[in-house]
C-alpha positions as a Python dict, from the first residue, in 0.01 Angstrom:
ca = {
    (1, 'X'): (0, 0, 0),
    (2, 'X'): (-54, -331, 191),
    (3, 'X'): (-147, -299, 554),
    (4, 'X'): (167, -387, 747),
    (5, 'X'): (398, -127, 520),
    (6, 'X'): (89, 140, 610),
    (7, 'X'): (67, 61, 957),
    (8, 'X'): (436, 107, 1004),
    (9, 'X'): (396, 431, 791),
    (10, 'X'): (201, 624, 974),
    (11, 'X'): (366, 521, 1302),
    (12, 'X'): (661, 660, 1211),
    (13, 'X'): (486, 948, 1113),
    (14, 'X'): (277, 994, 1461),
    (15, 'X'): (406, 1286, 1665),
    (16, 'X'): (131, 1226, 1879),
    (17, 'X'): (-173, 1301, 1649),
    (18, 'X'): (-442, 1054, 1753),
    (19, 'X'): (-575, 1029, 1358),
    (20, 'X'): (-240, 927, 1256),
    (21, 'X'): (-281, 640, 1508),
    (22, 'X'): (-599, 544, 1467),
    (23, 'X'): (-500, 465, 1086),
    (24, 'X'): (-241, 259, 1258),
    (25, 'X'): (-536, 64, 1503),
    (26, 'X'): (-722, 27, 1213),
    (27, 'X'): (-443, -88, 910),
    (28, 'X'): (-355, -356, 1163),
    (29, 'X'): (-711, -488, 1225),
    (30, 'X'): (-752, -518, 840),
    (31, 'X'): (-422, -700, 824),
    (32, 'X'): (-581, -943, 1108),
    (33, 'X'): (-886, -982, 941),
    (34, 'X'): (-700, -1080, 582),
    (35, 'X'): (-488, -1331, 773),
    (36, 'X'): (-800, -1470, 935),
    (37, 'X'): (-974, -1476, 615),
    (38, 'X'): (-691, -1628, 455),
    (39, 'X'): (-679, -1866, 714),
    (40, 'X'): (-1020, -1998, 669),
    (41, 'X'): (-982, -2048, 305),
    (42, 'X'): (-1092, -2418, 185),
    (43, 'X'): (-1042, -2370, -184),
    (44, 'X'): (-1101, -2711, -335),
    (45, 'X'): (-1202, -3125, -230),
    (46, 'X'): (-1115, -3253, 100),
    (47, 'X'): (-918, -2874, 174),
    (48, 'X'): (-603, -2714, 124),
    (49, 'X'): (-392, -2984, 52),
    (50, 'X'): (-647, -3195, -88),
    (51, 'X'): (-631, -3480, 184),
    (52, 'X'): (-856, -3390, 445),
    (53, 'X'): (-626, -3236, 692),
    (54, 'X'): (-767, -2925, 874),
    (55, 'X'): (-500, -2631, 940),
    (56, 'X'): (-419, -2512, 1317),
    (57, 'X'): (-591, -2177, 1217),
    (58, 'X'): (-907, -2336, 1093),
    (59, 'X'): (-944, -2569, 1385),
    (60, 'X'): (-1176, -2482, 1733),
    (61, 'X'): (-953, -2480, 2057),
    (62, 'X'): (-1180, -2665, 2230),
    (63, 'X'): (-1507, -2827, 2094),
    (64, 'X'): (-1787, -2712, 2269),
    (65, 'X'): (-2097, -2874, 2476),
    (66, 'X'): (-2329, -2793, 2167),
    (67, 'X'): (-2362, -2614, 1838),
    (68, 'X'): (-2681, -2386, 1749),
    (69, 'X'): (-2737, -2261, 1405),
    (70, 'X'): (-2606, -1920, 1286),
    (71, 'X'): (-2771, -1921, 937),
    (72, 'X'): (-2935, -2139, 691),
    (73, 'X'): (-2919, -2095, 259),
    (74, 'X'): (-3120, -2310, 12),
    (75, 'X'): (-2875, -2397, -229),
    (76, 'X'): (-3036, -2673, -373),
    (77, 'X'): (-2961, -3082, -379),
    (78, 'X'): (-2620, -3257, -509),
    (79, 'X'): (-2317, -3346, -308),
    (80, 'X'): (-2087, -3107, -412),
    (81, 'X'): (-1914, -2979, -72),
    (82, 'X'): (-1907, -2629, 24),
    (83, 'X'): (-1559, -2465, -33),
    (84, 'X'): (-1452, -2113, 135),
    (85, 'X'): (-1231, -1815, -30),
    (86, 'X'): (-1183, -1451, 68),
    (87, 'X'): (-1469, -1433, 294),
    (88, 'X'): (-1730, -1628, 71),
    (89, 'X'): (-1882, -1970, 64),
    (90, 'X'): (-1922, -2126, -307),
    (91, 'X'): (-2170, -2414, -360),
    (92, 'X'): (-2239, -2584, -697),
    (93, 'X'): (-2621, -2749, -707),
    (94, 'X'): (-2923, -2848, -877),
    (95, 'X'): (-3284, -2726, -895),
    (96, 'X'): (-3353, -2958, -1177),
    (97, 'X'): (-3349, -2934, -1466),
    (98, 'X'): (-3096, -2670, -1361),
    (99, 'X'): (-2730, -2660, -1198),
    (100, 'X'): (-2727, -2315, -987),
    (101, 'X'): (-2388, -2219, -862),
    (102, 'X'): (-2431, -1960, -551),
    (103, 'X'): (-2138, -1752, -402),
    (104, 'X'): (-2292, -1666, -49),
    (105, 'X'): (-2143, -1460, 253),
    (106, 'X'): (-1970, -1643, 505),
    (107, 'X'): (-2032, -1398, 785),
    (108, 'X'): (-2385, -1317, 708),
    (109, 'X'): (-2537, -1600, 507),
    (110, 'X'): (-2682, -1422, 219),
    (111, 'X'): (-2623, -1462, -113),
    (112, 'X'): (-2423, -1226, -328),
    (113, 'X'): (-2453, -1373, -650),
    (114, 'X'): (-2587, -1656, -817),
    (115, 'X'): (-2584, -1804, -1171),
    (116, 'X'): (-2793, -2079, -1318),
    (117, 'X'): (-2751, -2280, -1630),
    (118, 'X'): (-2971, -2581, -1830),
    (119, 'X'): (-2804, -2926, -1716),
    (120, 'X'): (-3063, -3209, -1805),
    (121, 'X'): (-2949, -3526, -1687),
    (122, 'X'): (-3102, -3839, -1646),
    (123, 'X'): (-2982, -4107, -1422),
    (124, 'X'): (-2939, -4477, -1477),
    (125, 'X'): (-3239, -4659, -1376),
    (126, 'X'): (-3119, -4842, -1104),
    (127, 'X'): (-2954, -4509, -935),
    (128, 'X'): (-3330, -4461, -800),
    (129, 'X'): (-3249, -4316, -421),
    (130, 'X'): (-2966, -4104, -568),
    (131, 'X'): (-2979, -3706, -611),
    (132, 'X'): (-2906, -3602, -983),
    (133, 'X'): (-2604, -3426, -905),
    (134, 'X'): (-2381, -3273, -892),
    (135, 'X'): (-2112, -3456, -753),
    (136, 'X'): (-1781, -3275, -807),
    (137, 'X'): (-1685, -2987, -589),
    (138, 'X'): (-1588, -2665, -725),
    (139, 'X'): (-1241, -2539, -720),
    (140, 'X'): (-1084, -2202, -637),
    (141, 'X'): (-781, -2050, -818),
    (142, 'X'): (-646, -1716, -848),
    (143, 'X'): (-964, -1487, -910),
    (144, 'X'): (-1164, -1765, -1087),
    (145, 'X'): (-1415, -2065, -967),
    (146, 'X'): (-1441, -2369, -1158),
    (147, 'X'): (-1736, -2595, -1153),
    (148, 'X'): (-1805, -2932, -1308),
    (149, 'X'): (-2146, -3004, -1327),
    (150, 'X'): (-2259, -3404, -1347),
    (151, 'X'): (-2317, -3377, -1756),
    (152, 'X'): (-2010, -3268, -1789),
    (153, 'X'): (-1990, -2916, -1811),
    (154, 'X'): (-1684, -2745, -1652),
    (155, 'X'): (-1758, -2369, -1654),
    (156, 'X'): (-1519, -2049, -1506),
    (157, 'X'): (-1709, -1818, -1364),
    (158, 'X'): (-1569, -1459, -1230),
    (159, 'X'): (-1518, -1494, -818),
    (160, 'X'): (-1644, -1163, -707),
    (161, 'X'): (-1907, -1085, -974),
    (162, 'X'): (-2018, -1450, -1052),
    (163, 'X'): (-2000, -1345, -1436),
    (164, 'X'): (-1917, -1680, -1669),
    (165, 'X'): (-1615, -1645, -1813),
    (166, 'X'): (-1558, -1961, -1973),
    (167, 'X'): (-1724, -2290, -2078),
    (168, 'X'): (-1640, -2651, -2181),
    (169, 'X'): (-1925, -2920, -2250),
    (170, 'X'): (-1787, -3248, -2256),
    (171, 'X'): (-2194, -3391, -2184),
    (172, 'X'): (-2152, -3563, -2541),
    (173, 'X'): (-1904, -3786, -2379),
    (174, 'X'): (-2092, -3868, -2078),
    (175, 'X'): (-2303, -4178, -2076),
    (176, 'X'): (-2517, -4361, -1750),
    (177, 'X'): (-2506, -4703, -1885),
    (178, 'X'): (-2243, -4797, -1613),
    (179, 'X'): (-2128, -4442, -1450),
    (180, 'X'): (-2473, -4438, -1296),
    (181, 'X'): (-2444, -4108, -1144),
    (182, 'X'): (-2257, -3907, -1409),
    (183, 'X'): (-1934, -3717, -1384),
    (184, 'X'): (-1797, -3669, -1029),
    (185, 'X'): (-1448, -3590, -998),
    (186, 'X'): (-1353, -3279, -860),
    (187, 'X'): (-1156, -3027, -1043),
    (188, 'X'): (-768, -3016, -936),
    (189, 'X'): (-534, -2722, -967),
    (190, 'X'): (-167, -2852, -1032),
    (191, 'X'): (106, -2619, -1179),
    (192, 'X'): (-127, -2345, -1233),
    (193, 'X'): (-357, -2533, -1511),
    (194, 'X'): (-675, -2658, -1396),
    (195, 'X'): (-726, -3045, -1420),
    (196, 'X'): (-1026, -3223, -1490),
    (197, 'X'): (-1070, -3604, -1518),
    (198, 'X'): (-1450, -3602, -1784),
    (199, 'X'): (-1556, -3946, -1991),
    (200, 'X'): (-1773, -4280, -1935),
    (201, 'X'): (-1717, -4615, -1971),
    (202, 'X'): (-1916, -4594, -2394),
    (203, 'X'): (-1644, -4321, -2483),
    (204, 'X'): (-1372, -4368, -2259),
    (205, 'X'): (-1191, -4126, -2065),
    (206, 'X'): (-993, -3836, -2109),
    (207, 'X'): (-738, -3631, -1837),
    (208, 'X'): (-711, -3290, -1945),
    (209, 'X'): (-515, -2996, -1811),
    (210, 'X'): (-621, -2608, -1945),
    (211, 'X'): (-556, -2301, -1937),
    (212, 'X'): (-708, -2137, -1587),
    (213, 'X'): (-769, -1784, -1790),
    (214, 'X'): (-906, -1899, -2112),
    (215, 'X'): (-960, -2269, -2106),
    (216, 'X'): (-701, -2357, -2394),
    (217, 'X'): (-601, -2716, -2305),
    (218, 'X'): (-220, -2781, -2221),
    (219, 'X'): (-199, -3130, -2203),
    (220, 'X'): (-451, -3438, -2256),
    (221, 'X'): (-475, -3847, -2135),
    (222, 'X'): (-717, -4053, -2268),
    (223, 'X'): (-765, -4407, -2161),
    (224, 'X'): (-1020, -4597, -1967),
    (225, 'X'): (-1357, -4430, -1827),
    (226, 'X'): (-1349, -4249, -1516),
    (227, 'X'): (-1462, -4439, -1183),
    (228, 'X'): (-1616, -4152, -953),
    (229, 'X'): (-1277, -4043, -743),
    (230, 'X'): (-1099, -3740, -758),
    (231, 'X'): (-756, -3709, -905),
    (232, 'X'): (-510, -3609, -630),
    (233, 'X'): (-117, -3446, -761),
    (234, 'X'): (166, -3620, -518),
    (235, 'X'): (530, -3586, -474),
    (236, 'X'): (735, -3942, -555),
    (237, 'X'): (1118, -3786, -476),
    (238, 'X'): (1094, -3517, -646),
    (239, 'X'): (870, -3593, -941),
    (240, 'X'): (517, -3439, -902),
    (241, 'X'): (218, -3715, -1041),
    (242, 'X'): (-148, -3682, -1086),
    (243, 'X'): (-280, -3998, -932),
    (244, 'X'): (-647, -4112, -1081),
    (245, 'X'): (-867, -4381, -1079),
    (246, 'X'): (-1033, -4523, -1414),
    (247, 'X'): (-1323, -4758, -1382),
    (248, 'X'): (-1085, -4979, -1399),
    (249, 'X'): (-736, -4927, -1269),
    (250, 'X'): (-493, -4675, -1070),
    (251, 'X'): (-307, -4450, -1292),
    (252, 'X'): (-53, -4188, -1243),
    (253, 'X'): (46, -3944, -1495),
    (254, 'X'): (330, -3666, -1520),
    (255, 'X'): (213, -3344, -1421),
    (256, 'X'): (371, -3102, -1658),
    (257, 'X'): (269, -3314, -1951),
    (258, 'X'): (17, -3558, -1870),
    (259, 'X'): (196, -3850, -2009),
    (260, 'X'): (115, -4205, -1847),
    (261, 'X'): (419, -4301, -1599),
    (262, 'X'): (230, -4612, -1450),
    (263, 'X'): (-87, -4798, -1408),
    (264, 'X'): (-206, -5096, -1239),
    (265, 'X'): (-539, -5297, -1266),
    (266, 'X'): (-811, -5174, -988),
    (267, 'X'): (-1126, -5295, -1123),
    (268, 'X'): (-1496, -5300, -982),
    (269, 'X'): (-1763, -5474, -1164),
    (270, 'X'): (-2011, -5154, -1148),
    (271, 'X'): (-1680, -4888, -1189),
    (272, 'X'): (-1735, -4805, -850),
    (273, 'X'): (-1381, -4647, -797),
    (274, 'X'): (-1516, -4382, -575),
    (275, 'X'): (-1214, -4335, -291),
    (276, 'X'): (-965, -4052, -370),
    (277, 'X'): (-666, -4168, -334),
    (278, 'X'): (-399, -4102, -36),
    (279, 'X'): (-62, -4049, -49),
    (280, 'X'): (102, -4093, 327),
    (281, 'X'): (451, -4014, 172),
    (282, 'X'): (554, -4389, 147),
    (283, 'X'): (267, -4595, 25),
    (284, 'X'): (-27, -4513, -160),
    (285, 'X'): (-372, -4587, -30),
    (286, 'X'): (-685, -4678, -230),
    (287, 'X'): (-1000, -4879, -127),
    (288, 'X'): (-1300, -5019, -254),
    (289, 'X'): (-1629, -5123, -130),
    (290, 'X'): (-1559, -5494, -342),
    (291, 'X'): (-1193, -5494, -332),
    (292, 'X'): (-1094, -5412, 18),
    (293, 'X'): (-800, -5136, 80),
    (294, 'X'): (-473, -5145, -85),
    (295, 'X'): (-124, -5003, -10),
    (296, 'X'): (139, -4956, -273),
    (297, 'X'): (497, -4830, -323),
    (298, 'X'): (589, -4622, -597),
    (299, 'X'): (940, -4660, -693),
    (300, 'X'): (1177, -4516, -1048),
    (301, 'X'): (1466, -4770, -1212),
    (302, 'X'): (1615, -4766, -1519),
    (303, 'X'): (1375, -4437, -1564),
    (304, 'X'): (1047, -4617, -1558),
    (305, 'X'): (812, -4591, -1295),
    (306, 'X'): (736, -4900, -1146),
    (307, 'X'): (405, -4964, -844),
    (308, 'X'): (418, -5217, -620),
    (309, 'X'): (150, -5340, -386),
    (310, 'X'): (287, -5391, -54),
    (311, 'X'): (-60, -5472, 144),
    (312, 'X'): (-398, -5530, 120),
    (313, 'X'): (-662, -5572, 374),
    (314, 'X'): (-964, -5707, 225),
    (315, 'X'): (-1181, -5682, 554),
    (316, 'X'): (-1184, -5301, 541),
    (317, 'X'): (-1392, -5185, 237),
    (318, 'X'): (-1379, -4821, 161),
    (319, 'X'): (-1743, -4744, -49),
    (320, 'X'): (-1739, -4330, -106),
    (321, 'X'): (-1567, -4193, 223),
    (322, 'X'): (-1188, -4106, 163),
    (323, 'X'): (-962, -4164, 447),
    (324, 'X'): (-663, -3910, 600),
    (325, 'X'): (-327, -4008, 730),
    (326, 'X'): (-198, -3889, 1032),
    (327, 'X'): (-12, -4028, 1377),
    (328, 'X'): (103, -4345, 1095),
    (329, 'X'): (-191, -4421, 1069),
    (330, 'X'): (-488, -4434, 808),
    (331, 'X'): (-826, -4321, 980),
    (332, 'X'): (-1160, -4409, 758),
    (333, 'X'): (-1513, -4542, 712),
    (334, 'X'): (-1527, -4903, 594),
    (335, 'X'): (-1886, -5000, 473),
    (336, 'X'): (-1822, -5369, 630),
    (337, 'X'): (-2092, -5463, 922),
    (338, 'X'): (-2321, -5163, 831),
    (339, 'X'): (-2055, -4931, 878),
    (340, 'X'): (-1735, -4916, 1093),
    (341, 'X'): (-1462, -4664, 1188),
    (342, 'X'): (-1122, -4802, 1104),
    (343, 'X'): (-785, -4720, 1197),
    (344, 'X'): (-536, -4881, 1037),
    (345, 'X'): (-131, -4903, 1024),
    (346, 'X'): (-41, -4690, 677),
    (347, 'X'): (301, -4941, 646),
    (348, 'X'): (103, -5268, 673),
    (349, 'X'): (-264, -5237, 645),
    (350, 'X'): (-324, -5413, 966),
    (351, 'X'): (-639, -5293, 1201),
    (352, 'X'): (-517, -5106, 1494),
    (353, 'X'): (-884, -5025, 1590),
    (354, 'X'): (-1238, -5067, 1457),
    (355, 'X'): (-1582, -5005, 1623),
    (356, 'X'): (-1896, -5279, 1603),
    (357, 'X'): (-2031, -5167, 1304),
    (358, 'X'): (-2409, -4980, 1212),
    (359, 'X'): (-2252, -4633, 1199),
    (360, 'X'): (-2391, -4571, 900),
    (361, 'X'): (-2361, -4585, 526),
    (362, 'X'): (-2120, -4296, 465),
    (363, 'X'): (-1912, -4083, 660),
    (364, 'X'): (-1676, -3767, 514),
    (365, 'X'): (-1339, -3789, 762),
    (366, 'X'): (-1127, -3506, 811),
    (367, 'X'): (-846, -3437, 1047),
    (368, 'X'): (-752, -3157, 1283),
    (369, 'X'): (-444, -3153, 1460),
    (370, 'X'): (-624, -3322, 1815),
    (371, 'X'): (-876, -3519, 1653),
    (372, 'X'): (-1032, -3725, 1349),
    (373, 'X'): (-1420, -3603, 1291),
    (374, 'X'): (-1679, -3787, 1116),
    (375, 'X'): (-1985, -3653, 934),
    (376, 'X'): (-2201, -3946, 835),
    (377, 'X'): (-2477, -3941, 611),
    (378, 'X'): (-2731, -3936, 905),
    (379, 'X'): (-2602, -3580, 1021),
    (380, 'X'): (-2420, -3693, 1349),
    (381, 'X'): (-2097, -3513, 1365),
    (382, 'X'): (-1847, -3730, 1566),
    (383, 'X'): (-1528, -3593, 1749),
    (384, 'X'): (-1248, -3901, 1822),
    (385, 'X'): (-934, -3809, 1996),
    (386, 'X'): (-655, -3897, 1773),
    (387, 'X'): (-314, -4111, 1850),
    (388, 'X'): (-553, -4368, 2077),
    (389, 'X'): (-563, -4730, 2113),
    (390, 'X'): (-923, -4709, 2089),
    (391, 'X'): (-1216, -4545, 1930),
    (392, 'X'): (-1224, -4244, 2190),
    (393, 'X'): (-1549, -4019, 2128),
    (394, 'X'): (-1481, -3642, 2246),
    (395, 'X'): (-1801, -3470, 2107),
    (396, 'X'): (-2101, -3559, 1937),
    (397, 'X'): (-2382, -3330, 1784),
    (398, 'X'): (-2699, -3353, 1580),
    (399, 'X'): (-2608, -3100, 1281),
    (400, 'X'): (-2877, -3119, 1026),
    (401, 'X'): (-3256, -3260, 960),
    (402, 'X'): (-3140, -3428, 648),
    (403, 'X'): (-2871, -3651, 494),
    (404, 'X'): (-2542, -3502, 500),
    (405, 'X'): (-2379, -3662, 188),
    (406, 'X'): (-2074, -3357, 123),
    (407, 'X'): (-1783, -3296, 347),
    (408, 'X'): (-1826, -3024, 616),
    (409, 'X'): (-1591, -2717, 638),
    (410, 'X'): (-1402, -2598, 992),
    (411, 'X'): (-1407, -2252, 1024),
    (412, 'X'): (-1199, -2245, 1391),
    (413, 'X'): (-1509, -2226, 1595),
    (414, 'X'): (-1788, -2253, 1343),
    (415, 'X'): (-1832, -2579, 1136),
    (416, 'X'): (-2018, -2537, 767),
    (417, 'X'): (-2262, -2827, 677),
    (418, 'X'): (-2463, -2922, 382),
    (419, 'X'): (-2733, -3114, 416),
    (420, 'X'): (-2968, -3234, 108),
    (421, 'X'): (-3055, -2871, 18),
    (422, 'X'): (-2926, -2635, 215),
    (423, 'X'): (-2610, -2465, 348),
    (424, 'X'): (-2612, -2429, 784),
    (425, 'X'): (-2362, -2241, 978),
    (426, 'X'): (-2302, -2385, 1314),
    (427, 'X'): (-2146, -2177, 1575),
    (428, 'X'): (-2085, -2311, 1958),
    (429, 'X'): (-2434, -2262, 2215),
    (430, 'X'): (-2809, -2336, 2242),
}
């Protein structure tokens, strides 16, 4: 019986016996504590709908004067962000030559299970400063987590036991020659099949949609390597896409059966194509760190698909920090003068604001419903008042001693935050 038919069960059947209504007190707090739970969920890349934007639930009424730490797990290095489900945090890293995926408790910060598995990489020679993974964030669906690790393995592992339930090694296909840092885009649930985007520039790449429960495959691309960004599924009037970027271009596919619908040319001489893409619900946003930012329509006639850039700004250059879209506008980190936040229209590309630059080399963006909040690679956790005219800084805090590479997770008063190797809870006071 689920809590609220329960609670209302033994109400009806209180005559005044105090058990019958403690049951009551008690099936109501549980149903609180689901919704809560539920609330705080932050099941795959960039959230719950994939673009960064933080739910009412999962955002802090008011952010406070300072942040002190409420627990600290070694989870080892990689860039893989945290993601939250049913009252657990999942993190996928590496303790070389090893990729150790941990489940850990969100309330008390210990771990509950942990699995490890032989992942020997090695990394282009000019990727010297770089971790060795991995670089994908895990995924949450149903009663399963999916990792991909940065050889390419994409395991299934059992979400409340940790026990593997499934593997697929695509590390054959997985070259450093020009992907210098190995496979990075995060897994993406779309129709209920899992998506993965695996491949290198020597063997191409390959789209492939399986089988959540047993990792049968369901559909398959192949085409051009991948670039580093996460596939992202949209809605173009009606007709649900899976957006990706190649080394080389922007493709979107059909979603049921992974056939190409469009593509256009996007290319980077070192297949740098690290932005995830953003859908505002008119144009489609991409940037790169060489090619500036682009916005494109997406239109349908005489039953082709058919993209058309409508802007370009080649003064804001988008390296590895995805941007959101709220308020019309597109808020982000352009690597330009050292590092600059930029706000910019989402119709026309134009600047509506931009700071002086040296704010670092990296900065994850998310968006809660008051503000737009920056975690840049140097740990300083910035708090800008949306909807302004100018760069308006509510809050900052010092969140970490070391680079903060992965994108940090709200939990309404508490923030998550992964540093170079370790998990931190942060929770308002001294």
């Amino acid at each position: 019986m689920d809590p609220i038919t329960l609670s209302f069960a033994v109400l009806r059947l209180d005559n005044g016996h105090r058990i019958w209504r403690n049951i009551a007190i008690a099936a109501a707090l549980l149903l609180s504590f689901f919704q809560s739970a539920t609330a705080q969920d932050w099941t795959q890349w960039r959230g719950p709908g994939r673009d960064g934007l933080v739910p009412a639930t999962s955002a802090p009424s008011a952010w406070p004067e300072s942040l002190r730490r409420l627990w600290r797990v070694e989870v080892g290095e990689g860039y893989a962000s945290p993601i939250v489900s049913r009252g657990r945090v999942f993190v996928h890293g590496r303790r070389d030559p090893e990729e150790v995926v941990s489940a850990i408790d969100l309330a008390k910060g210990e771990i509950n299970w942990q699995q490890r598995y032989a992942a020997p990489f090695q990394k282009n020679q000019y990727a010297v400063s770089m971790a060795k993974g991995p670089n994908a964030t895990p995924l949450v669906l149903g009663d399963r987590l999916f990792t991909l690790g940065v050889t390419g393995v994409l395991s299934a592992w059992d979400i409340a036991k940790g026990s593997p339930l499934w593997t697929k090694d695509f590390s054959k296909t997985v070259v450093t020659s020009k992907l210098f840092c190995g496979t990075a885009a995060s897994p993406l649930a779309s129709g209920g099949l899992v998506v993965v985007q695996v491949g290198s520039d020597l063997h191409g790449g390959q789209m492939l949609a399986l089988d959540p429960a047993t990792g049968a495959q369901k559909w398959e691309w192949r085409g051009a390597g991948p670039g580093y960004a996460s596939p992202v599924a949209i809605d173009v009037a009606g007709k649900l896409q899976i957006v990706m970027m190649t080394e080389s271009s922007i493709v979107g596919l059909d979603a049921k059966s992974g056939v190409e619908l469009w593509s256009t040319p996007f290319p980077d001489e070192w297949h740098e194509n690290i932005v995830t893409p953003l859908w505002t619900g008119s144009h489609l946003v991409v940037s790169g760190t060489r090619q500036g930012t682009h916005g494109y329509t997406l239109q349908q006639a005489n039953a082709k698909w058919q993209i058309t850039e409508a802007w370009q700004n080649p003064d804001v250059a988008m390296y590895m920090s995805s941007p959101v879209f709220g308020d019309g506008l597109i808020y982000g980190h352009s690597s330009k003068r050292k590092g600059q936040f930029v706000a910019l229209d989402a119709k026309t590309g134009l600047v509506r604001w931009s700071t002086e630059g040296r704010d670092g080399d990296h900065a994850s963006v998310i968006l809660t419903p008051s503000h737009v909040v920056y975690l840049t690679n140097g740990a300083d956790l910035i708090v800008v008042r949306r909807a302004t005219k100018t760069f308006e800084v509510e809050r900052r805090y010092d969140v970490a001693d070391a680079a903060t590479w992965a994108m940090p997770v709200l939990l309404g008063r508490d923030i998550l935050v992964r540093d170079a190797t370790s998990l931190v809870r942060l929770t308002p006071g001294k």
